[in-house]
Rosetta silent file (secondary structure, phi, psi, omega in degrees, C-alpha in Angstrom):
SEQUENCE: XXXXXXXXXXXXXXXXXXXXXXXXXXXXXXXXXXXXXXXXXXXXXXXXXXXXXXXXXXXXXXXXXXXXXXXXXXXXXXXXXXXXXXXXXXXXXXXXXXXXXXXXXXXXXXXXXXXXXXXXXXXXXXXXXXXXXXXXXXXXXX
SCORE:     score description
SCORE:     0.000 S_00000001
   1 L     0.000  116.928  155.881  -58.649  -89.998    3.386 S_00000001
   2 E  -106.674  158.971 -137.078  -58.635  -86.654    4.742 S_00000001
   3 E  -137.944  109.021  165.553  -58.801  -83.478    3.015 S_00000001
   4 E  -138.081  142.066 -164.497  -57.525  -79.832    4.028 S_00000001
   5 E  -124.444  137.449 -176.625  -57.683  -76.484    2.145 S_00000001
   6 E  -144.760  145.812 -172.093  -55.704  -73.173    3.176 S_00000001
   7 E  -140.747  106.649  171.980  -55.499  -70.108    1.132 S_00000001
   8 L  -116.958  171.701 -160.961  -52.219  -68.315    1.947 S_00000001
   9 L  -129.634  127.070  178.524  -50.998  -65.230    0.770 S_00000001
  10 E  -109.752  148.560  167.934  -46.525  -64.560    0.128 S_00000001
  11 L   -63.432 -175.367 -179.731  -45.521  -61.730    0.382 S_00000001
  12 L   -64.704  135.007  160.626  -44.132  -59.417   -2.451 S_00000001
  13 L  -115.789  136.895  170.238  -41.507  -60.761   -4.486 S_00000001
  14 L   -56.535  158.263  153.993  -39.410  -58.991   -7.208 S_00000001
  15 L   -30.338   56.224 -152.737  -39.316  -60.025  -10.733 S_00000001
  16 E   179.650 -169.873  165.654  -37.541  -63.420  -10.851 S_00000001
  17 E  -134.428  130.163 -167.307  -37.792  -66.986   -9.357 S_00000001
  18 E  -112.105  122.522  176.467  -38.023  -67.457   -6.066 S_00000001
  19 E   -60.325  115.444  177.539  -37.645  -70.495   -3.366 S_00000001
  20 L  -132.867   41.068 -175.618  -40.912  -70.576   -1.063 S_00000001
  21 H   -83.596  -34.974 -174.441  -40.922  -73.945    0.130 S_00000001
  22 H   -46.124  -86.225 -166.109  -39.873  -72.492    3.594 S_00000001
  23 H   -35.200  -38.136  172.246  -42.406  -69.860    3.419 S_00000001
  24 H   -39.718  -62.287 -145.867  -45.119  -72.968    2.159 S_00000001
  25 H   -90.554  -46.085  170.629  -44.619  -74.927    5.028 S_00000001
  26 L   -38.397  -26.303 -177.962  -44.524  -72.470    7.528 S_00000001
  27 L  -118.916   -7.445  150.799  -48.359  -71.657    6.858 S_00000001
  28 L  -129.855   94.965 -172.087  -49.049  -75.566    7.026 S_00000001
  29 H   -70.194  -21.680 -148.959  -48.358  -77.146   10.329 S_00000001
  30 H   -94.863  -11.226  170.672  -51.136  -79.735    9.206 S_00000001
  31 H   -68.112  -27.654  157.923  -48.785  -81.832    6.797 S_00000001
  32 H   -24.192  -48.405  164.341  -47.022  -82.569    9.923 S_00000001
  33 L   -66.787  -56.432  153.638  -49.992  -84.793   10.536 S_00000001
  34 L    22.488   62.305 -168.716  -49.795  -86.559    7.170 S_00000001
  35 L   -70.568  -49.544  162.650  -48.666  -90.083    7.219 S_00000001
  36 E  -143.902  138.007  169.738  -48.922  -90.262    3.404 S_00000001
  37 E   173.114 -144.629 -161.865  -50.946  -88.382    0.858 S_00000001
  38 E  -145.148  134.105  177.817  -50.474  -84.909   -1.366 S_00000001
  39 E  -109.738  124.546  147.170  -49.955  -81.031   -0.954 S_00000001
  40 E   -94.695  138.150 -168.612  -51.133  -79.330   -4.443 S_00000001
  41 E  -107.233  133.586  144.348  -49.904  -75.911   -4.344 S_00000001
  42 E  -130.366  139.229  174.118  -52.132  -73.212   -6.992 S_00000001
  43 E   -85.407  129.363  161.341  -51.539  -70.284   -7.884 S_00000001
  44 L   -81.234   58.528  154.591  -54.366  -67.565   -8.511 S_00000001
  45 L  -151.134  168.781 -163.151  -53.066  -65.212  -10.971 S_00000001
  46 L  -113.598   14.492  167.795  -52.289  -65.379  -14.515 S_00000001
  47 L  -124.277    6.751  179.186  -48.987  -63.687  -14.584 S_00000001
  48 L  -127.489  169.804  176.996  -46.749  -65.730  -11.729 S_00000001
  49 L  -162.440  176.028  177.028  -46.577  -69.509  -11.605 S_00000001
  50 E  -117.173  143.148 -164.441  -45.241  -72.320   -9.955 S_00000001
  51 E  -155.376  169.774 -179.687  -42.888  -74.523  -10.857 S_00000001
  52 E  -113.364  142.204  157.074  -40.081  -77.691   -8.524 S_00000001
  53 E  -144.322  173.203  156.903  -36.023  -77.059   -9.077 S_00000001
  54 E   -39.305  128.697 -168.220  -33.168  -76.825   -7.839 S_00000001
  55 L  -105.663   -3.192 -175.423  -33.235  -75.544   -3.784 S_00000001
  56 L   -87.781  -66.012 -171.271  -28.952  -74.994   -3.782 S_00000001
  57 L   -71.359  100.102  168.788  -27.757  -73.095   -6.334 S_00000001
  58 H   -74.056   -0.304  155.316  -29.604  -69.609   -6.707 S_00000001
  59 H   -79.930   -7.158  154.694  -27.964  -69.232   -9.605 S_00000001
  60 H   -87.588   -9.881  158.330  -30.329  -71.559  -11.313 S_00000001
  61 H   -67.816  -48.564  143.355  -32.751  -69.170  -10.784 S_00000001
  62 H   -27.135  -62.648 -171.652  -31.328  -66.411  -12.735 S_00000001
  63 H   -84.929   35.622  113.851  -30.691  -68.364  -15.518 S_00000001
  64 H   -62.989  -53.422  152.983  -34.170  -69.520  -15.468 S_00000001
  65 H   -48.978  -73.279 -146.449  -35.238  -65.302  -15.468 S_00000001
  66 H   -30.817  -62.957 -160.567  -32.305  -64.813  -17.909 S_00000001
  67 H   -57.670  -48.825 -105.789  -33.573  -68.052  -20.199 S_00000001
  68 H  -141.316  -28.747  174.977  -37.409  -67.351  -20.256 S_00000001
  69 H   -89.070  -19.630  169.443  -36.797  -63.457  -20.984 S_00000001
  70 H   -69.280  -28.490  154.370  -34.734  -64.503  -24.174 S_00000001
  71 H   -30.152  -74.850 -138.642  -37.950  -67.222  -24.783 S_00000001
  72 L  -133.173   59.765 -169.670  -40.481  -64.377  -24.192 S_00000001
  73 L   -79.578  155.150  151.434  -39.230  -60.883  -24.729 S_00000001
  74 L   -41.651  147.609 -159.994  -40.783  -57.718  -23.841 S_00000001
  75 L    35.723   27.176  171.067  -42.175  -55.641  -26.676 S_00000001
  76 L   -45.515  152.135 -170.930  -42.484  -58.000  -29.170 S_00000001
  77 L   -82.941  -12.781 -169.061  -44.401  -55.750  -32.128 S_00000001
  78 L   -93.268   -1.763 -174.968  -46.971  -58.567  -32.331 S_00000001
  79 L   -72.602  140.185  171.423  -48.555  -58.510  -28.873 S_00000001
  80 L   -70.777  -78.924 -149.464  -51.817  -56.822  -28.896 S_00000001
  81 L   -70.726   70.878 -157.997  -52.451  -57.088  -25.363 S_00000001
  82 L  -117.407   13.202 -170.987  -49.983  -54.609  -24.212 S_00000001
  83 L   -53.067  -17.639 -172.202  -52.778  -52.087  -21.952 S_00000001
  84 L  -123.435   -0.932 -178.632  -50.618  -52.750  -18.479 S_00000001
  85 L   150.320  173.040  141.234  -47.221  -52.727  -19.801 S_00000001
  86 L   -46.048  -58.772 -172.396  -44.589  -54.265  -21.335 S_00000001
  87 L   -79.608   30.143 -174.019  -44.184  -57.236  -18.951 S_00000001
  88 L   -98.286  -44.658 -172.760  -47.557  -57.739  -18.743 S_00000001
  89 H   -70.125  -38.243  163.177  -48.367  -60.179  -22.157 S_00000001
  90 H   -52.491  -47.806  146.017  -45.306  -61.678  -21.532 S_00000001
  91 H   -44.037  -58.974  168.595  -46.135  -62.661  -17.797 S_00000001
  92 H   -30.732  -64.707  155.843  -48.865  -64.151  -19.297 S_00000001
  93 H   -58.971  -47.496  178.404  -46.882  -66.737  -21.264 S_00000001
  94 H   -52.658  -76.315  171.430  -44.126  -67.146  -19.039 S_00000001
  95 H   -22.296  -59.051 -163.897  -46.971  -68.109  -16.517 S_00000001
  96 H   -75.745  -23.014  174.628  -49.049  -70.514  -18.865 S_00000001
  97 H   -71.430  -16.684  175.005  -45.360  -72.166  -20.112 S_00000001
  98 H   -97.917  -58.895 -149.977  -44.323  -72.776  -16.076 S_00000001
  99 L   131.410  131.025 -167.314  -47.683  -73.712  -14.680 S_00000001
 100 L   -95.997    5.289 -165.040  -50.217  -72.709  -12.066 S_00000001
 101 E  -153.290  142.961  163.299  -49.724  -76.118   -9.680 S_00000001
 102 E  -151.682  152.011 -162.079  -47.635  -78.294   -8.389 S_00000001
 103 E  -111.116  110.370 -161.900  -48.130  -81.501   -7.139 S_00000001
 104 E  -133.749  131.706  177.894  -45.789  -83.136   -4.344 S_00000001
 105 E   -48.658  158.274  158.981  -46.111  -86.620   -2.115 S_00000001
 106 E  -115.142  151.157  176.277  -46.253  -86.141    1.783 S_00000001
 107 E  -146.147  109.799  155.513  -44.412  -88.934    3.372 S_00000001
 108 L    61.972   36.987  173.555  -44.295  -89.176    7.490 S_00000001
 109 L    79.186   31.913 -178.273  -44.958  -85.338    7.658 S_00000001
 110 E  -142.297  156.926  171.678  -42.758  -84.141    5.209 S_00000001
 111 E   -76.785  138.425  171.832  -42.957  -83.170    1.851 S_00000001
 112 L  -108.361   79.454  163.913  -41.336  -85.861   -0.082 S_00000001
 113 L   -95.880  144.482  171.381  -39.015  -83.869   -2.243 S_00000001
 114 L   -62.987  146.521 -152.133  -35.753  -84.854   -3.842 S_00000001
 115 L   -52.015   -5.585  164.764  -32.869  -83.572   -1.680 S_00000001
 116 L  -138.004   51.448  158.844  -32.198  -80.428   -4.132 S_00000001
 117 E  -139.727  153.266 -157.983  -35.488  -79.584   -5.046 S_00000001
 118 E  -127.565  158.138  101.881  -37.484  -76.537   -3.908 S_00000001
 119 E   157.185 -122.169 -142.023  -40.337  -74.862   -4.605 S_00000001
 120 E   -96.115  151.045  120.204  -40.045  -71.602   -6.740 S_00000001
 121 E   -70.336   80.684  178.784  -42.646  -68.470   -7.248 S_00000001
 122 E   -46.872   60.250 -152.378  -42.311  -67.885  -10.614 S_00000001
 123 E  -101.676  101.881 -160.837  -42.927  -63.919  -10.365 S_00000001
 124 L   -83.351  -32.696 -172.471  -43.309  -62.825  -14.116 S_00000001
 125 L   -90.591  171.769  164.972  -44.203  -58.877  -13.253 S_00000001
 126 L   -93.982  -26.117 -169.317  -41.794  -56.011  -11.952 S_00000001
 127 L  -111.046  122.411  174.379  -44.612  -54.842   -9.886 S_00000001
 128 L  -158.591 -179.423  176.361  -47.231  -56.782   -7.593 S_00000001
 129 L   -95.660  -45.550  176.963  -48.384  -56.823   -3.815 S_00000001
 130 L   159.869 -175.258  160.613  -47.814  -60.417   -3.399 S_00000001
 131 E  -119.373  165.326 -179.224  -49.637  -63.680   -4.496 S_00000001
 132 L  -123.828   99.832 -134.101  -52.109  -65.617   -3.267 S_00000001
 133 E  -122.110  143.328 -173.128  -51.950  -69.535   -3.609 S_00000001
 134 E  -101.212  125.385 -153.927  -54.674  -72.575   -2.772 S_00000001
 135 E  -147.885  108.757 -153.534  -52.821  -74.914   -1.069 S_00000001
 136 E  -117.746  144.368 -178.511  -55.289  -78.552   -0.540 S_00000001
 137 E  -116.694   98.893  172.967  -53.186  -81.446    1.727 S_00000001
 138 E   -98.401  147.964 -171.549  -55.208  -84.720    0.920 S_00000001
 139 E   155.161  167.935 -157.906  -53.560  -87.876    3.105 S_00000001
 140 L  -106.539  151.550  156.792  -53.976  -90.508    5.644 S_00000001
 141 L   -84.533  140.046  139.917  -53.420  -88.964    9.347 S_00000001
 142 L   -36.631    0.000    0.000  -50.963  -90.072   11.657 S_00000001
C-alpha cells in the first residue's frame, strides 16, 4: 500500500456550491498511478464543506444553496455567536450538516465516481480568499 498527502489550496469561490472535481484532479497527477485504492478529500475550515452530487445539472446546486438557507437562516434571534456576521453561525452548521471529507475509490487511475456525480465546495460565507483542503491518495501502484 502506498500512501500520498498534498495540501492544495482553490481558489475563491462565491457563496454557493460549487463542482471542483476538475480543479481536484488537476493538482493530483499521482492518482493516475493508482491501480486501486482511495482519495479522501478534507476540508480545513469550519464554515465550507464537502459534499458528492450531481456533476450535470447546476441547477442542483442552487437548490441545494436555496434548500440549506431555508434549513439554516441568517439572523436567527437565538444565535449567540454572531461577532463576524450574519452568515457566519450559520456557515458553521451548514458546514457540520454537509461534512468536512469525502471519501471516493480510485480504480485504474481514475476516480471511481458514478457517471453524474461531482465533487462540490460547499462555500457557506459571502466572503473568503479561498480554501485549503488535505487531500491523502492511499492505493496499490500501477
Amino acid at each position: 500500500m502506498n500512501w500520498f498527502q498534498r495540501e492544495i489550496k482553490l481558489q475563491a469561490f462565491q457563496r454557493g456550491f460549487h463542482l471542483v472535481t476538475k480543479d481536484i484532479l488537476d493538482k493530483l497527477p499521482e492518482i493516475r498511478r493508482i491501480k486501486y485504492g482511495q482519495l479522501q478529500v478534507f476540508i480545513k475550515h469550519t464554515s465550507a464543506s464537502l459534499t458528492i452530487n450531481e456533476n450535470a445539472d447546476p441547477t442542483v446546486r442552487l437548490d441545494f444553496e436555496s434548500h440549506l438557507n431555508v434549513m439554516v437562516p441568517e439572523n436567527a434571534p437565538y444565535y449567540i455567536h454572531t461577532y463576524e456576521g450574519p452568515d457566519d453561525m450559520p456557515a458553521h452548521i451548514k458546514a457540520s450538516l454537509m461534512g468536512a471529507s469525502v471519501l471516493i475509490p480510485i480504480t485504474n487511475g481514475t476516480l471511481n465516481l458514478g457517471i453524474w456525480q461531482g465533487i462540490y465546495l460547499c462555500e457557506h460565507r459571502d466572503y473568503v480568499s479561498g480554501r485549503n483542503l488535505v487531500c491523502t491518495i492511499m492505493g496499490e501502484v500501477m
